[in-house]
C-alpha positions in Angstrom: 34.9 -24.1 -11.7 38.2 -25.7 -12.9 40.6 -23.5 -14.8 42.9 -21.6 -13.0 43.8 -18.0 -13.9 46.2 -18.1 -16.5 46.6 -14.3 -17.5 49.9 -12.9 -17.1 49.9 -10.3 -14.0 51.9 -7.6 -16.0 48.8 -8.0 -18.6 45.9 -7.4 -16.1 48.0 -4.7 -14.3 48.4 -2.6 -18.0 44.8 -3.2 -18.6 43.4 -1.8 -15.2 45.9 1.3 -16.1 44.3 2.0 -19.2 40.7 1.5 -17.7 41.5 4.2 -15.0 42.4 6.2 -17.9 40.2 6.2 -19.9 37.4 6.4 -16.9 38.8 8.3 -13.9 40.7 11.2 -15.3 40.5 14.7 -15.6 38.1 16.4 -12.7 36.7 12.5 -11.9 40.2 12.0 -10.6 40.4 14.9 -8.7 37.0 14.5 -7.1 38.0 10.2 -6.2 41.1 12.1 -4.3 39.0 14.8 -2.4 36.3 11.6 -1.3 39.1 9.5 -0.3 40.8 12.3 1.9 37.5 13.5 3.5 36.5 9.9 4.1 40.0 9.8 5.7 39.3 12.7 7.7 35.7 12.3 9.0 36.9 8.3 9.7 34.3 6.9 7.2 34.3 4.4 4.9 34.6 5.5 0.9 32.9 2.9 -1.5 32.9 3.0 -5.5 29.5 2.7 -7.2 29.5 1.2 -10.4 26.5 1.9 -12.6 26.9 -0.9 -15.2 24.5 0.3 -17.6 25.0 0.3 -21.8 26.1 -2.2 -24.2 28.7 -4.5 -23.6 29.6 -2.1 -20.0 28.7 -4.9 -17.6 31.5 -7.6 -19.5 34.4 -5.2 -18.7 35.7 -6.4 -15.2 35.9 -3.3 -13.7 37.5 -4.6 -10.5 41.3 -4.8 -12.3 41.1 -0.7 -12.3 43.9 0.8 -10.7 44.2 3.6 -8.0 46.3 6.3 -10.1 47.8 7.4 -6.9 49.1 4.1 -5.5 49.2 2.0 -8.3 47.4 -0.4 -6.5 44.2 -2.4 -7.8 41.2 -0.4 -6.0 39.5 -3.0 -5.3 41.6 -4.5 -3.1 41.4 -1.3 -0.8 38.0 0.2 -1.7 34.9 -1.8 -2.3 33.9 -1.5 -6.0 30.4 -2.7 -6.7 27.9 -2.8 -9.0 25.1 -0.9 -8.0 22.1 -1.2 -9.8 20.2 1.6 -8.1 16.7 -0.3 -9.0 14.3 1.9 -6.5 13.8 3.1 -3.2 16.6 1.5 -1.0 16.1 -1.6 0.9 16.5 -0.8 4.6 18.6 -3.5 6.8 16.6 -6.3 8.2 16.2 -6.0 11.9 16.9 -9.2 12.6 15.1 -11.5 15.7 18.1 -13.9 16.2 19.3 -16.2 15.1 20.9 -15.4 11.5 19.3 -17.9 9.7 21.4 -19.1 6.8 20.2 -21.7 3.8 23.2 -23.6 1.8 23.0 -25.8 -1.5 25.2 -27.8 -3.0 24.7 -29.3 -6.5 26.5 -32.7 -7.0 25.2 -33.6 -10.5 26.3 -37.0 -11.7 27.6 -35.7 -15.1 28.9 -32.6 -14.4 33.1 -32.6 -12.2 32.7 -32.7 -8.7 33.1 -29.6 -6.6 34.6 -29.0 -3.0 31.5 -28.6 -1.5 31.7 -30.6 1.8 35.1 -28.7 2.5 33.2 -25.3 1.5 30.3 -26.4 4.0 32.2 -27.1 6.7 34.4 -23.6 6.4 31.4 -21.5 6.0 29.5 -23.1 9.5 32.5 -22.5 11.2 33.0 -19.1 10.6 29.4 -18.2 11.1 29.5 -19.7 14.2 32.8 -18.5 15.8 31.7 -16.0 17.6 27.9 -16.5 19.3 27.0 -20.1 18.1 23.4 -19.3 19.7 23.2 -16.4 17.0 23.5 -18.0 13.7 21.8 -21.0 12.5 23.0 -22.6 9.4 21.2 -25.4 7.7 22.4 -27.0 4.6 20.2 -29.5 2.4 20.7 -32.8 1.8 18.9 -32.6 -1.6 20.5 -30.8 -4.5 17.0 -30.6 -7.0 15.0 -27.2 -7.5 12.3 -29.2 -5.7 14.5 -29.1 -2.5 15.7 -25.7 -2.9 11.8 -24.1 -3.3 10.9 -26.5 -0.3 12.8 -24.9 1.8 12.3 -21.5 0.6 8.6 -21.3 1.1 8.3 -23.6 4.2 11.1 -21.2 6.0 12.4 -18.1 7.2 16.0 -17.5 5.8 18.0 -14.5 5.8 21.0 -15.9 3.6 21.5 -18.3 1.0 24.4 -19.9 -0.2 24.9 -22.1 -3.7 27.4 -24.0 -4.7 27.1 -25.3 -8.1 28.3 -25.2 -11.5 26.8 -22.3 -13.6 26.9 -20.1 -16.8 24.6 -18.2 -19.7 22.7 -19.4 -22.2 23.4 -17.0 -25.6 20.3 -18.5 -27.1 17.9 -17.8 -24.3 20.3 -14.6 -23.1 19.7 -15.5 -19.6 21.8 -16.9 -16.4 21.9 -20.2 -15.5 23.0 -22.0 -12.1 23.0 -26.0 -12.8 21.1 -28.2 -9.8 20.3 -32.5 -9.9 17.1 -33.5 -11.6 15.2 -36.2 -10.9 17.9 -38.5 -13.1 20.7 -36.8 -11.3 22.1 -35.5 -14.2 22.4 -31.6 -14.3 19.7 -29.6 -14.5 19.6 -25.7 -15.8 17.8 -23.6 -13.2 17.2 -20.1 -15.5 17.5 -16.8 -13.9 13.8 -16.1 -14.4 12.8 -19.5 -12.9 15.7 -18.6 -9.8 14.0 -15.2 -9.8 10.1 -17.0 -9.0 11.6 -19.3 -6.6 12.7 -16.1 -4.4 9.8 -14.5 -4.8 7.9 -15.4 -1.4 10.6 -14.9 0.7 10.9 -11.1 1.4 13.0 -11.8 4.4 15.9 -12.9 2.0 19.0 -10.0 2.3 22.1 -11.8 0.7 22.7 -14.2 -1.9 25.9 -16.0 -2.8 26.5 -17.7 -5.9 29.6 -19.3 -6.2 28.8 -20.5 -9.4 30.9 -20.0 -12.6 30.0 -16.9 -14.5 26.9 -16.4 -12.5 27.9 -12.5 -12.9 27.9 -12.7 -16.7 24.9 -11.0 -18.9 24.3 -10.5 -22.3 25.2 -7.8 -24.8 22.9 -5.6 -24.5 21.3 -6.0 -20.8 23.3 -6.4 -17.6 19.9 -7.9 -16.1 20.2 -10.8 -18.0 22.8 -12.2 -15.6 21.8 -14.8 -12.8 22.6 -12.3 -10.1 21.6 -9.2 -11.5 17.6 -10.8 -12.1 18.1 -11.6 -8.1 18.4 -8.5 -7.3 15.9 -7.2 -9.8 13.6 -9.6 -7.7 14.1 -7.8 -4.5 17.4 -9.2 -3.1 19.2 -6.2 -1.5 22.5 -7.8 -2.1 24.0 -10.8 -4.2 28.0 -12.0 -4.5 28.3 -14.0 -8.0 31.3 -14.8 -9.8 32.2 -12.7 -13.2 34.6 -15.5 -14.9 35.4 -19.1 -13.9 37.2 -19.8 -10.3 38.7 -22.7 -8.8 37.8 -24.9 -5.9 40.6 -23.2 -3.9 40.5 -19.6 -4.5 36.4 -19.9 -3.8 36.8 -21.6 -0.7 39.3 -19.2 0.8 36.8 -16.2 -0.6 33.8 -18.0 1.1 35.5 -18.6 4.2 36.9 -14.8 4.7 34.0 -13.5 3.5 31.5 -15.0 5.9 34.4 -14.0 8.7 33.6 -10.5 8.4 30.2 -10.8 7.8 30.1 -12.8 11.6 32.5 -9.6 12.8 29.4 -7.6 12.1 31.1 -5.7 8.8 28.8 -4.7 5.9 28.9 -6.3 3.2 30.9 -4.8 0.5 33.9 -4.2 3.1 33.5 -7.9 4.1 33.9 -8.8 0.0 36.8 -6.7 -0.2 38.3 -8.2 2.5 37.6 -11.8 1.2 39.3 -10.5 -1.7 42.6 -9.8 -0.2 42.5 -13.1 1.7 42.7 -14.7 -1.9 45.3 -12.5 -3.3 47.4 -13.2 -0.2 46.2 -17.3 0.0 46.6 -18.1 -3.8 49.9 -15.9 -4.7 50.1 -15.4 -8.2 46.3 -15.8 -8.7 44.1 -13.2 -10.3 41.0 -15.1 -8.9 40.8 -12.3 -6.4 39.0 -10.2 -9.0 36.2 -13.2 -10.1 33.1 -12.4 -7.2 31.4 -9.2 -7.8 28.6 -7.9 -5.6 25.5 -6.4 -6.8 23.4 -4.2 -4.7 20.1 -2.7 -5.4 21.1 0.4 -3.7 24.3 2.2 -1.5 22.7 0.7 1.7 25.4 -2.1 2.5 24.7 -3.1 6.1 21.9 -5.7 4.7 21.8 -6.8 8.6 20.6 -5.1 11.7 20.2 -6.6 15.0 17.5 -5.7 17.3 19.9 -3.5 19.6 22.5 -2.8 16.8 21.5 1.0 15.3 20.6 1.1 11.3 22.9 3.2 9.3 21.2 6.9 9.3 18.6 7.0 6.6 16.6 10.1 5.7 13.2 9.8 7.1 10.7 9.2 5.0 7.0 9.4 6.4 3.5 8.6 4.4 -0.2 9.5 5.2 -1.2 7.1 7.5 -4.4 4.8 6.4 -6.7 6.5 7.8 -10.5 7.2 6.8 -11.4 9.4 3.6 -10.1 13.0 5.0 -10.0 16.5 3.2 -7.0 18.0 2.9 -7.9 21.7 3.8 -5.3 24.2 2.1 -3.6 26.4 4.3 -2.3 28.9 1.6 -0.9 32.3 2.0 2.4 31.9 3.3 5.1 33.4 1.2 6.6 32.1 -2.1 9.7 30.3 -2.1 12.7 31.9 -3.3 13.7 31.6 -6.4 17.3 30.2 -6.9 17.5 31.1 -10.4 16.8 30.5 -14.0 18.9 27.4 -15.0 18.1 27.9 -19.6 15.6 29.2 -22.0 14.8 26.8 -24.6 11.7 28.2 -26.3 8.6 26.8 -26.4 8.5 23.2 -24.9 5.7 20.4 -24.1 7.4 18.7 -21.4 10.2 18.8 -19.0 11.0 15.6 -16.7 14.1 14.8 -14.0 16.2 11.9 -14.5 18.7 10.2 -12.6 21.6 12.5 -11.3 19.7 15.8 -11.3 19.8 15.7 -15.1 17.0 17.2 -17.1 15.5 16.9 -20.5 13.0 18.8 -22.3 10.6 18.2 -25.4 11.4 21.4 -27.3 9.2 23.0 -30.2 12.2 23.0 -32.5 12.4 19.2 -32.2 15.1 18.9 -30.1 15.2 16.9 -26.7 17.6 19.0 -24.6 19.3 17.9 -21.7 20.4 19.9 -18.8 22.1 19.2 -15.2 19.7 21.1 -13.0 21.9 22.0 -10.7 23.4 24.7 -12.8 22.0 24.3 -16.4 24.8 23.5 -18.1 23.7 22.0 -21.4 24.8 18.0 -21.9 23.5 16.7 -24.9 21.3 18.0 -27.9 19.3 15.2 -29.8 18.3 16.1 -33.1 14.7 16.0 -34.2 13.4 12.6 -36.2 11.5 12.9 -38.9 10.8 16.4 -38.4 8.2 15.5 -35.6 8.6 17.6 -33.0 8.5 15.7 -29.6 5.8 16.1 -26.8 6.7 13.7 -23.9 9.9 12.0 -22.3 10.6 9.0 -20.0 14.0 8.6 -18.2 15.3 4.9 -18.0 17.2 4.5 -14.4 20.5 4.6 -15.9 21.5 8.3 -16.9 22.3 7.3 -20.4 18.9 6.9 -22.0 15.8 9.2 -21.9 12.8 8.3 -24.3 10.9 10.5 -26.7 7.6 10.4 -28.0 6.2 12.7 -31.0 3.7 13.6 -32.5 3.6 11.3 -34.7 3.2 8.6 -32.4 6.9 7.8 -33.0 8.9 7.0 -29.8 12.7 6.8 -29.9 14.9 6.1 -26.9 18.1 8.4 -27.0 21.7 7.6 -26.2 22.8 11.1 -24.6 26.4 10.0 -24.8 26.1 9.5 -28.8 23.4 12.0 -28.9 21.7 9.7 -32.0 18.7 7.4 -31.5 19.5 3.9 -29.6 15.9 2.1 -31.2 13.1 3.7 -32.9 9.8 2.1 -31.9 6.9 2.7 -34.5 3.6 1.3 -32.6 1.2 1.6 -34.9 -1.3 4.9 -33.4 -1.3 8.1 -31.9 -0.6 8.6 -28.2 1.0 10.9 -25.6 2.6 9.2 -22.4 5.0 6.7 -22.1 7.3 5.3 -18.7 9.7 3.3 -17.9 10.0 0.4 -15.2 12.0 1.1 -12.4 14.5 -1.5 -13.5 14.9 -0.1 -17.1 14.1 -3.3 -18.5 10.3 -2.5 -20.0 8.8 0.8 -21.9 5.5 1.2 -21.7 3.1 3.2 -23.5 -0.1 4.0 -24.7 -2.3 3.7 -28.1 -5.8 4.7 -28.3 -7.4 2.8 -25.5 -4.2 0.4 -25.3 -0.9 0.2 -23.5 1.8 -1.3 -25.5 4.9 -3.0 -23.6 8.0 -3.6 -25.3 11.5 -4.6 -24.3 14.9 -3.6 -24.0 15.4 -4.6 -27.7 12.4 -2.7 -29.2 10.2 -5.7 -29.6 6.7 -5.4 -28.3 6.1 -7.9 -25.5 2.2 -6.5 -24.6 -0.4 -5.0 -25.7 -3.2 -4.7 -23.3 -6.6 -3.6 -23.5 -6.7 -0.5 -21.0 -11.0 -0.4 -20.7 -13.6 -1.7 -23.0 -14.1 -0.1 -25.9 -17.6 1.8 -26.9 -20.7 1.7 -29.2 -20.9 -1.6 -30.5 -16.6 -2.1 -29.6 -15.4 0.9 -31.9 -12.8 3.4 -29.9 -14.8 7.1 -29.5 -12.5 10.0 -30.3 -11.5 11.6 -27.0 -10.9 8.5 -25.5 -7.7 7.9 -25.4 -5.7 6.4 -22.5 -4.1 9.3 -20.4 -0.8 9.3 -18.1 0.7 5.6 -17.6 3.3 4.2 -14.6 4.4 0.8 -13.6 3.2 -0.5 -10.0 5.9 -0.9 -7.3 7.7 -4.0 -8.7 7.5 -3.5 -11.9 4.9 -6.5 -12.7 2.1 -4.5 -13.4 1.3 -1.3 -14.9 -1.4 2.0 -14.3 -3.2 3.9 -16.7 -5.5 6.4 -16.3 -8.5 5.4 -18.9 -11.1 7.5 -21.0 -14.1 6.0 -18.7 -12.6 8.5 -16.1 -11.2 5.4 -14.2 -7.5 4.4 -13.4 -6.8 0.7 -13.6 -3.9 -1.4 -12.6 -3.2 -4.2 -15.1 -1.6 -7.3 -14.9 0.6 -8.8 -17.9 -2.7 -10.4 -18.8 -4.4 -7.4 -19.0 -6.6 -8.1 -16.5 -7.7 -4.9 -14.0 -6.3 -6.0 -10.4 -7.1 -2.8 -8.7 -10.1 0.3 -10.2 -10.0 3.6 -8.7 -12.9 4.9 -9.9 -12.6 9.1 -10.6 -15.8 11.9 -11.6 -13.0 13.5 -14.0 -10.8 13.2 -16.4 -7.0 12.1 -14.5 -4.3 14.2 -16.0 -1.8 13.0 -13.7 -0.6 10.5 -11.7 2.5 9.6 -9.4 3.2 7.4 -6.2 5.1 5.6 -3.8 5.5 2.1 -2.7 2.7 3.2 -0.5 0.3 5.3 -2.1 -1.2 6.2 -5.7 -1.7 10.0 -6.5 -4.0 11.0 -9.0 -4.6 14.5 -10.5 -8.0 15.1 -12.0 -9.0 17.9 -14.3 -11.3 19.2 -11.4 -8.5 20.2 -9.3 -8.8 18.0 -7.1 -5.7 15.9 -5.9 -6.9 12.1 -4.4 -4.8 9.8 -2.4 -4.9 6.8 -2.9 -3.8 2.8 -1.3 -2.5 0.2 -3.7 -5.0 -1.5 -2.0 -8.2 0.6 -3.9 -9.5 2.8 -0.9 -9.5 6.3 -0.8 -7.1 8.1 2.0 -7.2 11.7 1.7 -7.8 14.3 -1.1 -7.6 18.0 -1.7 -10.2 20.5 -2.4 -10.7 21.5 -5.9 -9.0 24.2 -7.9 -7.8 24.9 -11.7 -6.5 21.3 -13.4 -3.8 19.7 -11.5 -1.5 18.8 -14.8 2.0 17.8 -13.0 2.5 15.9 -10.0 5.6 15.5 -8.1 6.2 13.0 -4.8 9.7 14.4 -3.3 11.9 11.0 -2.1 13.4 12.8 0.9 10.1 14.4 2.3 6.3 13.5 2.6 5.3 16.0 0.7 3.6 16.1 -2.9 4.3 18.8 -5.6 1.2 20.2 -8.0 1.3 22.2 -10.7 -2.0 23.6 -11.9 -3.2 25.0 -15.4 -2.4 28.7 -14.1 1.0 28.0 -13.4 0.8 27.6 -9.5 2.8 25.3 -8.1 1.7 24.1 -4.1 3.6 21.6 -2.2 1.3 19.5 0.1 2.4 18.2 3.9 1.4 14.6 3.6 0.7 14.2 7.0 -0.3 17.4 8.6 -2.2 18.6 5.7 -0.2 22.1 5.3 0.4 23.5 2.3 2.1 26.2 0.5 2.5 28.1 -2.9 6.0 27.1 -4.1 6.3 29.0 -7.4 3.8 31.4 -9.4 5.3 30.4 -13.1 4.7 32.9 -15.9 3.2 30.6 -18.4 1.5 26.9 -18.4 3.5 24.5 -16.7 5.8 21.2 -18.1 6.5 19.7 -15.8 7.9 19.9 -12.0 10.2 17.8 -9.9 11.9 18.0 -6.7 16.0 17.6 -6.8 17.9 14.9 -5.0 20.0 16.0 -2.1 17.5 18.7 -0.9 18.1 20.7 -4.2 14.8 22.5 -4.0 12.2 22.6 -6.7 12.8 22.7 -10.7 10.0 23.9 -12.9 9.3 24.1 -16.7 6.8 26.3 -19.0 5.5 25.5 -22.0 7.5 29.1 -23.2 10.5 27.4 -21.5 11.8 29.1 -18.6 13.2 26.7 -16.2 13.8 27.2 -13.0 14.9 26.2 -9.7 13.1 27.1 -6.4 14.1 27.0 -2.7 12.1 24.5 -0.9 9.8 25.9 1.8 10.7 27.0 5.5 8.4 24.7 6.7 10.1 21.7 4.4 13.8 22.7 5.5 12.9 22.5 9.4 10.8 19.6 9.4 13.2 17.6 7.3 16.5 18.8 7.8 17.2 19.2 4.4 20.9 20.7 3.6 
């Protein structure tokens, strides 16, 4: 945290000009200017949402781009940040006072000295400007990991602030910030290690690194970075530094930014604030540009007081846990209105909805087609491998990547923009389901009566027993494993097994949770609160991550597709015959959404209050209006 910035201003200024070309041009410009002049006129806030996903995308420092029509940097008037859109967004923490705020500084013997005690001092005082009764800031006299999990698991703490030397390890491709160890000599504390510290302290809502290239990640995976696995482990939002900063320019950022934190401002406006502090403070400095925030969703206001009012988030109600109850179908209502048909693509296995409304389909012809299903337009054709055709699909996160897997057990995972394969995974056996974790990071799928796990890279990392296997240990044909999910968090992963069972694993393999079924489960979907499962009775069961039954439906033809909706309580299922009925959560009410004309592919309800998109295996697709009932209840646009 030594070198100064060195780079010619004339240099950075050209590059950020030809970033902004190359990215914000054409009908992107023109939509940035219509945002920034309805933000202006509805006296809101406009923020730019970085979505750093793809090789070598998360090294470009995307804060030097330039507004084309001030020729200004944005990010010193707009908060650019890197959202890495992991799940369901965090909602602020309504906060009991006081703010309670955790710093460390690392002092090891071998390692230059850092400004810390000048840094400490700064950050108390601005904290405690305004209500010294309403923060309470606590810094440790130790700098050793021992210290720092101490205090984490023996205390509440709602921020917390590191000072230390830091970088990445190429050979490990992983983060690193640098504590004392016993010796006092530096120690490397890994991302993954930082990552299990955190992990019992759900209260946590901010971390700031101001740590050298604590920002940076590897090649291939932006989650390889010290603050990127932080927010992978549930930390709403984290400030790190991209490139190396000096004592100076990350006092003066520290400083302003915990200012306008203590002003009550969310968080990215209180970054890009701190960021104009520096530019003004260190003229001639580029060091401006060196923090980056992450956040795990768009929610920035990470804080709520008791009598402060949360930023207005759709509701979002569950079944309650009550006893075992039958969901009693209250059919007969009218069907909902059919928008329109977005494409025909012939005959197709499998139709699922990805990030940004975009949809692909597993066509007979070989192709994987992808759609925007907002209007159909056709955005990328990948060619068939090997001749196989393909007969399910997984979407990554990131819009980029959808997986494939065909008939011949092959499963490739697609780069739309190239349209030609990104890795090829051969596992070894038959199978017909695959998913991705909600971070992107893991594939999983399933062979015979196994799931496989592998990596970002291709390389299998798992390969776990799903049940035990039969007549003296020899897999019976018929058997195999059916639909498979990761669990809320991404640590473990659900199948639905040949026994007629579904079973949570652990990366062990060992069952932490059996839900035990009569039938054979052809679906499966859920929330952070509840497991769904369809069976091939018809019946739908609900179900807690805890193992106990809440409600289920009455039985009817195979429920094949099942869809939870993110802005309603309400469940989507699509049966054998091609009936599609969305289910009230809470009240029980249901409704016939769509009579399709062949076997279904799939179903999923659109972001935004887009309605309801559908799939046949004769491939129509097509988008439904969602149900009077849904529209009033919710408010849906």
């Amino acid at each position: 945290m030594t070198r100064s910035a060195l780079t010619p201003e004339s240099s950075v200024r050209e590059f950020g000009k030809r970033l902004t070309e190359a990215v914000i041009r054409g009908k992107i410009s023109l939509q940035l200017d219509r945002c920034k002049n309805r933000a202006k006129m509805q006296g809101r806030s406009l923020r730019i949402l970085l979505r750093t996903d793809g090789p070598h995308v998360g090294h470009i420092p995307w804060e030097y781009l330039v507004d084309p029509s001030r020729d200004d940097y944005l990010a010193l008037r707009v908060p650019v940040v890197r959202d890495l859109r992991l799940m369901d967004p965090v909602p602020p923490l309504t906060l009991t006072l006081p703010l309670r705020v955790l710093g460390i500084s690392a002092r090891p013997s071998d390692l230059p000295p850092l400004e810390e005690k000048r840094e400490r001092d700064r950050i108390v005082q601005a904290l405690q400007r305004g209500s010294p009764d309403n923060v309470e800031v606590h810094w440790l006299p130790g700098d050793r990991w021992q210290d720092l999990a101490k205090a984490l698991r023996s205390g509440t703490w709602h921020v917390l602030h590191c000072v230390c030397h830091g970088g990445f390890d190429e050979e490990l491709n992983a983060g690193y910030i640098q504590l004392s160890g016993d010796d006092g000599s530096a120690m490397r504390l890994h991302a993954g290690d930082f990552e299990r510290l955190i992990a019992d302290s759900p209260q946590l809502r901010l971390i700031v690194l101001n740590a050298c290239d604590s920002a940076v990640s590897g090649d291939e995976d932006v989650f390889t970075s010290t603050a990127a696995s932080l927010v992978v482990a549930g930390v709403p939002a984290v400030v790190a530094m991209q490139y190396e900063i000096t004592d100076e320019a990350a006092l003066v950022f520290a400083s302003a930014f915990y200012e306008r934190l203590a002003d009550g401002l969310p968080v990215d406006r209180a970054v890009t604030l701190a960021r104009e502090e520096v530019k003004m403070m260190r003229q001639g400095s580029l060091e401006w540009a060196t923090p980056v925030l992450f956040l795990a969703s768009d929610q920035t206001r990470v804080f709520a007081s008791a009598d402060q009012p949360q930023q207005p988030r759709t509701p979002r109600r569950t079944p309650t846990a009550d006893p075992v109850t039958l969901i009693k179908p209250t059919l007969g209502q009218q069907l909902s209105e059919r928008i329109g048909v977005l494409a025909e693509v012939g005959a197709c296995s499998r139709l699922a909805l990805g990030p940004a409304n975009l949809l692909a389909a597993a066509c007979e012809d070989g192709l994987v087609r992808v759609f925007t299903a907002l209007d159909g337009e056709l955005v990328a054709q990948c060619p068939p491998v090997q001749r196989e055709k393909p007969i399910c699909l997984a979407w990554s996160p990131w819009q980029r990547h959808v997986a494939s897997r065909h008939e011949d057990g092959t499963v490739v995972v697609w780069d739309l923009q190239a349209e030609v394969p990104a890795r090829v995974i051969s596992p070894g056996g038959k199978g017909d389901t695959l998913a991705f974790s909600a971070d992107g990071r893991w594939l999983a799928l399933t062979v015979e009566n196994h799931v496989q796990v592998y990596d970002v890279h291709g390389a299998r990392v798992r390969d776990l027993v799903a049940w035990s296997a039969k007549k003296g240990g020899r897999h019976r044909a018929g058997e195999n494993a059916g639909p498979v999910i990761f669990a809320p968090g991404d640590r473990h992963v659900v199948v639905a097994c040949g026994d007629s069972s579904v079973r949570q694993l652990n990366v062990r393999g060992q069952p932490v949770m059996t839900w035990p079924h009569h039938q054979t489960v052809l679906s499966l979907a859920f929330t952070e609160d509840f497991l769904a499962t369809g069976c091939l009775d018809g019946q739908v069961r609900f179900w807690s991550w805890g193992g106990r039954l809440v409600r289920r439906t009455g039985y009817g033809k195979p429920a094949r597709h099942l869809a939870f909706s993110a802005e309603f309580p309400v469940l989507a299922v699509a049966d054998d015959e091609g009936t599609v009925t969305i289910r009230d959560l809470n009240s029980g009410k249901s409704s016939i959404a769509a009579k399709l004309a062949s076997q279904p592919a799939g179903v999923a309800f659109l972001d935004g209050g887009g309605g309801l998109v559908t799939g046949t295996s004769t491939g129509a697709i097509e988008r439904w209006a969602l149900p009077d009932w849904m529209v009033e209840q919710g408010g849906a646009s």
